[in-house]
Every structure is written in C-alpha cells, then in structure tokens.
DSSP file (Angstrom, degrees, kcal/mol; ACC not computed):
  #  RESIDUE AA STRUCTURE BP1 BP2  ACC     N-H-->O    O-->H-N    N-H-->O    O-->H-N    TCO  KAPPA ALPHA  PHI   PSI    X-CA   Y-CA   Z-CA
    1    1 A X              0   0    0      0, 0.0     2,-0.1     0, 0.0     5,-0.0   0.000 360.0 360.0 360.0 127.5  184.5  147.0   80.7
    2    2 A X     >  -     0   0    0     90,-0.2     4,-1.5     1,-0.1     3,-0.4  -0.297 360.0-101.1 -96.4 169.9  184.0  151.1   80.5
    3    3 A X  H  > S+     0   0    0      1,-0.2     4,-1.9     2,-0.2    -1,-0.1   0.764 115.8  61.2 -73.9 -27.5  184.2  152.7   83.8
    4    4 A X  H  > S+     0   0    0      2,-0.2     4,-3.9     1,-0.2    -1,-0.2   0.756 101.7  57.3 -36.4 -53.2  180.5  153.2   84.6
    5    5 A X  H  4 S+     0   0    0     -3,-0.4    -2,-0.2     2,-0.2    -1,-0.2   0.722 101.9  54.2 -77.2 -10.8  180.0  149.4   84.5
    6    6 A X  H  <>S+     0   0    0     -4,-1.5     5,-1.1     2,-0.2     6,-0.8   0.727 105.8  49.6 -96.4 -17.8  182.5  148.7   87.1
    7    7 A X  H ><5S+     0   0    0     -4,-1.9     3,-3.0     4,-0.2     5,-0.3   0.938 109.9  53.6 -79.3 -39.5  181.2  150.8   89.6
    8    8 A X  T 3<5S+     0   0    0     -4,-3.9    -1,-0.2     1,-0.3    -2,-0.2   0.810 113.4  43.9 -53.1  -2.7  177.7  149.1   88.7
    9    9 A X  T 3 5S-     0   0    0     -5,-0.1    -1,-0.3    -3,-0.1    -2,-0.1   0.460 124.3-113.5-101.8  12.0  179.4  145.9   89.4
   10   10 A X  T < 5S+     0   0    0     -3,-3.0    -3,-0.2    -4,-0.2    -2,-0.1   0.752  81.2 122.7  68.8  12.8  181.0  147.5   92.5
   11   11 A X  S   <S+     0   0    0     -5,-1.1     2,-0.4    -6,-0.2    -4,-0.2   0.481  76.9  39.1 -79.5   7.6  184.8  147.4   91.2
   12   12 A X  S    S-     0   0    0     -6,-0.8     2,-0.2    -5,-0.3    -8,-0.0  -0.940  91.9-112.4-156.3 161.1  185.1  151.2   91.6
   13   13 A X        +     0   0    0     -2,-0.4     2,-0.2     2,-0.0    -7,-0.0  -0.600  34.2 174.3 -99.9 171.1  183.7  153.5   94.5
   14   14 A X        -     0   0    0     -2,-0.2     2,-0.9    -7,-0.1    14,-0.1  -0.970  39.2-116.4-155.7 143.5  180.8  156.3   93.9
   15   15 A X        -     0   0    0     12,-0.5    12,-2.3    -2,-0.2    -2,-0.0  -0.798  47.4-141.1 -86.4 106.6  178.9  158.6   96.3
   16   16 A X  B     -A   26   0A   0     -2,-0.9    10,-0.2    10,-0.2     3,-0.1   0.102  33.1-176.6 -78.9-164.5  175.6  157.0   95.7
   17   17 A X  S    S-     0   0    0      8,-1.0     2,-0.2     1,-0.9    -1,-0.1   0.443  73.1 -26.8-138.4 -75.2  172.4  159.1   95.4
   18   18 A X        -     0   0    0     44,-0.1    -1,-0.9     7,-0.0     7,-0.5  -0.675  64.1-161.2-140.6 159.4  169.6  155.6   94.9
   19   19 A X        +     0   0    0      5,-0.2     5,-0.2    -2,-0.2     2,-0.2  -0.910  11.5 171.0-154.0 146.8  170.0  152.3   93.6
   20   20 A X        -     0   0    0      3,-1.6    -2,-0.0    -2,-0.1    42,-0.0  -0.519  50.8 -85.4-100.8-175.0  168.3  149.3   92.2
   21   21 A X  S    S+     0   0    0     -2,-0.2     3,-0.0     1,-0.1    21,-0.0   0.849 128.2  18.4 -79.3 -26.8  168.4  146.2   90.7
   22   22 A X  S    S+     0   0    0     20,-0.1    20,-4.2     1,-0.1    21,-0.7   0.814 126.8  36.3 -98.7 -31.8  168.5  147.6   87.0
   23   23 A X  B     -B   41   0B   0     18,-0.3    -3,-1.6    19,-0.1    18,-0.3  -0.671  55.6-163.8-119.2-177.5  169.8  151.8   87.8
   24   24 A X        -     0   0    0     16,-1.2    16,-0.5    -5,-0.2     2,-0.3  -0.639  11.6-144.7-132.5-161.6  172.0  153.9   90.1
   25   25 A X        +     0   0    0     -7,-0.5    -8,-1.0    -2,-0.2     2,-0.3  -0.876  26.5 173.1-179.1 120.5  172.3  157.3   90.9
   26   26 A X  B     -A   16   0A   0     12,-1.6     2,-0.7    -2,-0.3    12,-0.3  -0.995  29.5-111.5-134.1 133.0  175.7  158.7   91.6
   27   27 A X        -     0   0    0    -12,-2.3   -12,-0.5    -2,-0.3    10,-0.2  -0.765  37.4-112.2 -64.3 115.9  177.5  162.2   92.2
   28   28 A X        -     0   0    0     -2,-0.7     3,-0.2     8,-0.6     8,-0.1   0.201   9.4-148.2  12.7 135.6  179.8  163.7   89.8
   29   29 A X  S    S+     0   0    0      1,-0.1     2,-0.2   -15,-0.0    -1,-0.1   0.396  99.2  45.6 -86.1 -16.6  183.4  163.9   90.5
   30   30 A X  S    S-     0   0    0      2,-0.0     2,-0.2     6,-0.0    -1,-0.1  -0.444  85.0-166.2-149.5 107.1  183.2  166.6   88.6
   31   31 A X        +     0   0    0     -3,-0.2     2,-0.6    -2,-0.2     5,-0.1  -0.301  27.1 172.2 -52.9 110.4  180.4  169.1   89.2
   32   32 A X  S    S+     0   0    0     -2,-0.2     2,-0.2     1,-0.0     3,-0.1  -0.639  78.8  45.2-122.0  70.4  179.0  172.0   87.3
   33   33 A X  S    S-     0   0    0     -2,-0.6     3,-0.2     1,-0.1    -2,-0.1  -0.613  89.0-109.5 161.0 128.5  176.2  172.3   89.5
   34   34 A X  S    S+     0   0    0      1,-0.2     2,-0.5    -2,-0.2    67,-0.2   0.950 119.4  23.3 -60.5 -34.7  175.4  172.4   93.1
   35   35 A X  E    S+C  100   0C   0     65,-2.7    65,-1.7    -3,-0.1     2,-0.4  -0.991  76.9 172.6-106.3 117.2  173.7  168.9   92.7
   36   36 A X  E     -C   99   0C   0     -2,-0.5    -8,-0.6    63,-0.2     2,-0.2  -0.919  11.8-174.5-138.6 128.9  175.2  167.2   89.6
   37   37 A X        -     0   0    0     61,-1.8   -10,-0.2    -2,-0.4   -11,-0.2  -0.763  16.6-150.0 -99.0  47.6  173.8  163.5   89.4
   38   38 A X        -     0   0    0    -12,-0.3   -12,-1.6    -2,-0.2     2,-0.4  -0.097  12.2-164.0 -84.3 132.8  174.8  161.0   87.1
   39   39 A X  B     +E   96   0D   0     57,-1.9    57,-2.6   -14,-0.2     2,-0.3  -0.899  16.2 162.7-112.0 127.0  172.1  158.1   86.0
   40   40 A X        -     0   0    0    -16,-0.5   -16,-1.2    -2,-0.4     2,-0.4  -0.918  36.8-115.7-135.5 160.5  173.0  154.9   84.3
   41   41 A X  B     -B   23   0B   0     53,-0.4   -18,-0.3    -2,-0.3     4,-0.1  -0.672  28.4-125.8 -66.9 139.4  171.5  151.8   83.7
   42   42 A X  S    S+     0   0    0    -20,-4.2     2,-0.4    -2,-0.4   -19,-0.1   0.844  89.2  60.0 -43.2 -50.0  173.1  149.0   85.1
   43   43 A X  S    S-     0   0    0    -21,-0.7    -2,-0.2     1,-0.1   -38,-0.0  -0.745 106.0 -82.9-110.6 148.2  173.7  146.9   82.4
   44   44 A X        +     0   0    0     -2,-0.4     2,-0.4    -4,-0.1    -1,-0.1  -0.004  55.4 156.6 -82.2 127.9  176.0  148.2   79.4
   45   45 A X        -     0   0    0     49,-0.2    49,-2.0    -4,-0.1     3,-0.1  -0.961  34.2-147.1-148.9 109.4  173.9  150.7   76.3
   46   46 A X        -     0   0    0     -2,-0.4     2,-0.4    47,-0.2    47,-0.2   0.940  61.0 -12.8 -65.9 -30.0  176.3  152.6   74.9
   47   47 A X  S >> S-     0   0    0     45,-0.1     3,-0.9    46,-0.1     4,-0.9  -0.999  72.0 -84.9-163.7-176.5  174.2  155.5   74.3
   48   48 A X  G >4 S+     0   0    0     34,-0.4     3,-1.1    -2,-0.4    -1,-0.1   0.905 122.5  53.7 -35.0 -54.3  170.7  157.3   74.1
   49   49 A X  G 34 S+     0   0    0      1,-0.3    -1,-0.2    -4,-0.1    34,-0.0   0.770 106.6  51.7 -60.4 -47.5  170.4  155.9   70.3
   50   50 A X  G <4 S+     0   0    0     -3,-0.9    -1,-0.3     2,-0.1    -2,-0.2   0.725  86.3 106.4 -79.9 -17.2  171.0  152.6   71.4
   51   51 A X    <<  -     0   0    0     -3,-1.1     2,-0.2    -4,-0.9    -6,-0.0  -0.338  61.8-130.6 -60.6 142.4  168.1  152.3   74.4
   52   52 A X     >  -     0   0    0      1,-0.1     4,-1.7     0, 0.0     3,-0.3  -0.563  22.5-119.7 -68.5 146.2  164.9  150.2   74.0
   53   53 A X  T  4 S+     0   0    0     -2,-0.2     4,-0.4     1,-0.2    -1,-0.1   0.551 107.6  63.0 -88.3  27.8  162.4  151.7   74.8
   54   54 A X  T >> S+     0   0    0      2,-0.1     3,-0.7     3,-0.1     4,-0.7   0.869 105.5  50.9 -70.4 -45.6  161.3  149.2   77.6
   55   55 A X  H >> S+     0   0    0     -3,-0.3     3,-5.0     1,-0.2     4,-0.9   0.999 113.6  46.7 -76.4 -56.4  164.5  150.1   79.5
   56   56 A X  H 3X S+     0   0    0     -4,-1.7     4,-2.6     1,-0.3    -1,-0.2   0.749 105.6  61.9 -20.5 -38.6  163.5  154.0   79.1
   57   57 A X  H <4 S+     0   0    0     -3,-0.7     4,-0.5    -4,-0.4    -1,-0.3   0.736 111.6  30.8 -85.0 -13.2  160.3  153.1   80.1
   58   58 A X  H << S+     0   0    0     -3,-5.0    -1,-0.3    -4,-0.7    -2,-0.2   0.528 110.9  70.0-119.1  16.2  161.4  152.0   83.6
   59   59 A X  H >X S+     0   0    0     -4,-0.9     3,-2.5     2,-0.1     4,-1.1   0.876  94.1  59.9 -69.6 -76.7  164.5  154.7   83.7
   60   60 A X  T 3< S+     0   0    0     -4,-2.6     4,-0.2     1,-0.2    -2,-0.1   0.445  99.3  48.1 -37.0 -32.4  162.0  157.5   84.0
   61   61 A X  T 3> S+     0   0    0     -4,-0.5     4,-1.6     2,-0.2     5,-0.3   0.767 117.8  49.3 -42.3 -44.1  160.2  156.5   87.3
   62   62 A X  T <4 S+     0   0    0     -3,-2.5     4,-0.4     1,-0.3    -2,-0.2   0.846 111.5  48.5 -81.8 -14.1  164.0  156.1   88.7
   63   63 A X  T  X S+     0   0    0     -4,-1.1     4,-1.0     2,-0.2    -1,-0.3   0.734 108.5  45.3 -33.1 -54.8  164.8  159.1   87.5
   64   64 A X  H  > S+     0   0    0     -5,-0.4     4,-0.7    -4,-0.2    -2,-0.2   0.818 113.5  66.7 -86.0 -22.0  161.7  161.2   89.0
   65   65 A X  H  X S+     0   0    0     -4,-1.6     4,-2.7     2,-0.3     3,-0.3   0.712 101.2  38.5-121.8 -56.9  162.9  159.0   92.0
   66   66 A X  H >> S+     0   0    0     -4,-0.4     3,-3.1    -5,-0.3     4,-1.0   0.926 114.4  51.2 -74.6 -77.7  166.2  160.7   92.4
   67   67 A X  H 3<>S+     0   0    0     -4,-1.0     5,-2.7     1,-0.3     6,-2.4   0.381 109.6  54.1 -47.7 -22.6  165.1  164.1   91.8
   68   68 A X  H ><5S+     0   0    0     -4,-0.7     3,-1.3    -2,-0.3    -1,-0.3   0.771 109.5  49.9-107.2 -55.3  162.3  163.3   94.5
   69   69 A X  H <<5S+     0   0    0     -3,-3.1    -2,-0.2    -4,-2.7    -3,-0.1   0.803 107.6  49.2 -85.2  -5.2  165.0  162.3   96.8
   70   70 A X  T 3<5S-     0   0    0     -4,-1.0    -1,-0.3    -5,-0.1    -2,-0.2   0.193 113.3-114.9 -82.0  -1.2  167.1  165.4   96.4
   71   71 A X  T <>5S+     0   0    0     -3,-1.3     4,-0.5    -5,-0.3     3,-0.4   0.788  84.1 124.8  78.6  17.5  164.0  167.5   96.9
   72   72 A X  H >>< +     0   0    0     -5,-2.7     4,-3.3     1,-0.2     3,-0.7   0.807  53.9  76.5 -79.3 -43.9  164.5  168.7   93.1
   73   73 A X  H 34 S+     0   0    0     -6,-2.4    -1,-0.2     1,-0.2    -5,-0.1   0.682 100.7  40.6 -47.3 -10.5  161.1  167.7   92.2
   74   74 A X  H 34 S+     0   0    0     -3,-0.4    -1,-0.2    -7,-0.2    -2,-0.2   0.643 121.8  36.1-115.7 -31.6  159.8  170.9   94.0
   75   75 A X  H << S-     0   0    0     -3,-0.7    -2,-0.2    -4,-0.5    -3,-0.2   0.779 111.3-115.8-108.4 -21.1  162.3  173.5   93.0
   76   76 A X     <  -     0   0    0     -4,-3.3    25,-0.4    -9,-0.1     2,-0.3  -0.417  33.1-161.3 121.6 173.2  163.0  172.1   89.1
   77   77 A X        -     0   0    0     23,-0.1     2,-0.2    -2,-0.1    23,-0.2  -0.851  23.1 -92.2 155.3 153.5  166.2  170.7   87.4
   78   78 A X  B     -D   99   0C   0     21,-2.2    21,-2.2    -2,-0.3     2,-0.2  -0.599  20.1-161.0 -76.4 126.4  168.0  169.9   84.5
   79   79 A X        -     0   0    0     -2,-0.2     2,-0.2    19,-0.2    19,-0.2  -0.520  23.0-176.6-122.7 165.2  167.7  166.4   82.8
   80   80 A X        +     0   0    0     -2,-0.2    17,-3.5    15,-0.1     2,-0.3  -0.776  17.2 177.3 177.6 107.2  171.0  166.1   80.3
   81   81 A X        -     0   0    0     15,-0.2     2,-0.1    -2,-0.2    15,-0.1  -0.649  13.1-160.7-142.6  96.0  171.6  163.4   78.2
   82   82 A X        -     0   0    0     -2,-0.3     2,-0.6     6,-0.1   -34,-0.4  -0.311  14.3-170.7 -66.6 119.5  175.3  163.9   75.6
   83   83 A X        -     0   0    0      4,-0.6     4,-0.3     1,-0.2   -36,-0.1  -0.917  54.7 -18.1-111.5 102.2  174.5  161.0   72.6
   84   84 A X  S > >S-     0   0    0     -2,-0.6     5,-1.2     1,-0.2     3,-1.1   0.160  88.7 -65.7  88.8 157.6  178.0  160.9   70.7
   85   85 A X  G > 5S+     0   0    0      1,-0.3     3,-1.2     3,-0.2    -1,-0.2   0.953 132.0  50.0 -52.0 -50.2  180.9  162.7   70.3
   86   86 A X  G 3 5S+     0   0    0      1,-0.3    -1,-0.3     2,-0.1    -2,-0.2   0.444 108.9  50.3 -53.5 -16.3  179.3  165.3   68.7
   87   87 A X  G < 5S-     0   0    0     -3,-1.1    -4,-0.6    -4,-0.3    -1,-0.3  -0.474 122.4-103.7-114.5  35.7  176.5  165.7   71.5
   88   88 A X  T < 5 +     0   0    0     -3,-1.2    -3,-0.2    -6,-0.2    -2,-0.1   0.314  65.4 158.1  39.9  21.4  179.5  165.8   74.1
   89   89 A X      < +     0   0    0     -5,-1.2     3,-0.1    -2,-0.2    -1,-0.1  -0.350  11.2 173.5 -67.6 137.4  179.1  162.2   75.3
   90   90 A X        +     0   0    0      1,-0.5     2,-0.4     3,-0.1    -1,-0.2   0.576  61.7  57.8-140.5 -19.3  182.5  161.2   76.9
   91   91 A X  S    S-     0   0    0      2,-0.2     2,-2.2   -89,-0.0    -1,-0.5  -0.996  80.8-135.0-111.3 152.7  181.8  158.0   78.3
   92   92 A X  S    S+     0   0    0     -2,-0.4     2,-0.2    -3,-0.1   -90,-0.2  -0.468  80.4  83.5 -94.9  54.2  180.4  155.3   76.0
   93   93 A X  S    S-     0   0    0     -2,-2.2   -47,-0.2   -47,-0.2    -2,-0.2  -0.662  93.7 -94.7-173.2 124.3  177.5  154.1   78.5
   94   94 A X        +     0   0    0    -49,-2.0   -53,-0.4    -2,-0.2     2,-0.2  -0.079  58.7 159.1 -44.8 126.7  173.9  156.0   78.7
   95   95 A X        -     0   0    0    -13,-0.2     2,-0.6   -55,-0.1   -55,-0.2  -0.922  26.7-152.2-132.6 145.4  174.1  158.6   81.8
   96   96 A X  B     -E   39   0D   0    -57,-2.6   -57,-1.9    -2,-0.2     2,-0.6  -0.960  14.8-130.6-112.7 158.0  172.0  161.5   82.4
   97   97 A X        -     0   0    0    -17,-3.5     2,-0.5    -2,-0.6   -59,-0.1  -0.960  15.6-160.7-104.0 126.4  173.2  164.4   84.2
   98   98 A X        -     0   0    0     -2,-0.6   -61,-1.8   -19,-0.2     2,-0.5  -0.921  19.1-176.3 -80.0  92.9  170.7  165.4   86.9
   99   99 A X  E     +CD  36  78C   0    -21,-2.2   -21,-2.2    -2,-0.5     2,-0.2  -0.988  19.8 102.2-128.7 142.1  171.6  168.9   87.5
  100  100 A X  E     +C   35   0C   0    -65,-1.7   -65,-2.7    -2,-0.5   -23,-0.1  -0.969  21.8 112.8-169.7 179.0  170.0  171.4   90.4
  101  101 A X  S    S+     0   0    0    -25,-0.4     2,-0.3     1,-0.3   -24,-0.1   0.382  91.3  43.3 119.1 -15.7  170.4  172.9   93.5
  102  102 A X  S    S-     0   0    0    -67,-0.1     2,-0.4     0, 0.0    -1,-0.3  -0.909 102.4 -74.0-154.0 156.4  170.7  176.9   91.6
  103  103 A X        -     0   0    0     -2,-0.3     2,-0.1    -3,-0.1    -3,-0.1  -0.592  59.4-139.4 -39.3 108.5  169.0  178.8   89.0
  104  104 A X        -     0   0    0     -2,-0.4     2,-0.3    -5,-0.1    -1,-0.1  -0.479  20.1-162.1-104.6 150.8  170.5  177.0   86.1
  105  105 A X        -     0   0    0     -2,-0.1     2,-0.3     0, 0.0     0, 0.0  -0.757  20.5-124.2-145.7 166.2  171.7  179.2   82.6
  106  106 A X        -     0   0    0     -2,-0.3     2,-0.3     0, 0.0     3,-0.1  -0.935  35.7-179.2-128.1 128.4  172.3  178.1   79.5
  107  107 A X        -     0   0    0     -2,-0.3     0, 0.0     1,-0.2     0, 0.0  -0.755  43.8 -32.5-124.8-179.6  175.8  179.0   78.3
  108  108 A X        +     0   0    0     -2,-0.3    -1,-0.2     1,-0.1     3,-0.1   0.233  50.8 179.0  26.9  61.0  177.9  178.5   75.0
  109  109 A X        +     0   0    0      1,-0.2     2,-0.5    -3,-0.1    -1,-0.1   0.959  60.3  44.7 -80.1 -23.9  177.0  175.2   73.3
  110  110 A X        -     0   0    0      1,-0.1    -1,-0.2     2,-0.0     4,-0.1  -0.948  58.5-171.8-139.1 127.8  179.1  175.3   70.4
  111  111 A X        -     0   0    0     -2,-0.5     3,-0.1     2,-0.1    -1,-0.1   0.263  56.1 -71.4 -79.7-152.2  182.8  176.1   69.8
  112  112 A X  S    S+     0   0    0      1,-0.2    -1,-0.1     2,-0.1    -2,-0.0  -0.120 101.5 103.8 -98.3  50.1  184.4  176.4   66.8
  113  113 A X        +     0   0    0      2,-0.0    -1,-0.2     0, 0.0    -2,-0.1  -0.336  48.6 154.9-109.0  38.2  184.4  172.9   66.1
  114  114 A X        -     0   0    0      1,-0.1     2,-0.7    -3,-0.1    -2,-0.1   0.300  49.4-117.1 -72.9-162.4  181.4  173.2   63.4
  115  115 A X    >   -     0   0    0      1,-0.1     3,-2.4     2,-0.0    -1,-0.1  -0.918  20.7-144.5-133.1 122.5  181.2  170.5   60.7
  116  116 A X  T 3  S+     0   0    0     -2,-0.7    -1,-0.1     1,-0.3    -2,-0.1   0.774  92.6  70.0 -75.1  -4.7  181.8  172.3   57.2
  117  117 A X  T 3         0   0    0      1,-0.2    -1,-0.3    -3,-0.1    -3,-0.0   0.688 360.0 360.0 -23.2 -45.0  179.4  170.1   55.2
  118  118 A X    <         0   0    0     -3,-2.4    -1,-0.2     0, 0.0    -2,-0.1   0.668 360.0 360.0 -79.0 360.0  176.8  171.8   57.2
C-alpha cells in the first residue's frame, strides 16, 4: 500500500484541506509555496496516464472545490500534476499540487538529466 493510500484509509495523519467519499485534499509536508495542496483520489491510480476519464470528470469539481475553499479561486493558482519519473512524479499515486497564496514563477525545469536519444 503506497503512502497516499494509507492516509486515505486513515493509517497515517494529514492536515486536511476537504474530503469526500472518493478525494481528499491535504497540505504538503513539504511546501514550495505558501499554500501547497496535494489532491488524490481515494482509491489507488498510479498516475495521470492511468485515470479514466469518469474519475477526472468528478476530480475537477473537487478540485475547483478546494481552491474555492482556500479563497484561491479569486486570486489564481497553480494546478501541477508530475506523470512519471521523467515528469518528476515521486509517489506512484495521482496527486495534484495545488499551489497559491504568492505570485507564482516558473523556474528551472530541466537539469542535466536530458535523454541523449533526443
């Protein structure tokens, strides 16, 4: 069980943000943002690639949801979603990062980790 799905089952603590019966809505532990959010599905998708799009279709309302209850919806924020190693994904269960709270910049994306095929 990856670590995301035991705090949805409630085996691990979280500072919630919202919940349901299908998403949650969590703070970061570790924040690059003054609000940084993390959104999961309850029930285990290993990444973007793998969601139906049914479950998408009823992520986005819980989504504008959070952002609505953080008062983001009015000043703007960052939606984030890492697919794969290669996309920075570091746990292996669909999150988004929810990030606001400041005038957000776009730094760096890519080290010198290129792929030499390309």
């Amino acid at each position: 069980m990856c670590i995301f799905c035991k705090i949805a089952a409630g085996e691990m603590p979280s500072n919630k943000v919202l919940e349901d019966d299908e998403f949650m809505a969590f703070h970061d532990i570790n924040p690059i943002a003054p609000i940084h959010i993390l959104i999961i599905p309850r029930m285990h998708v290993e990444n973007f690639q793998s969601v139906s799009p049914e479950l998408m279709a009823k992520m986005v309302p819980f989504i504008q949801s959070v952002a609505k209850e953080l008062c983001l919806d009015q000043t703007g924020y960052r939606l984030v979603v890492n697919n794969g190693r290669d996309g920075g994904q570091e746990v292996p269960h669909l999150h988004f990062h929810l990030l606001g709270g400041a005038r957000l910049k776009w730094t760096h994306l890519a080290k010198d980790e290129t792929h030499k095929s390309l």
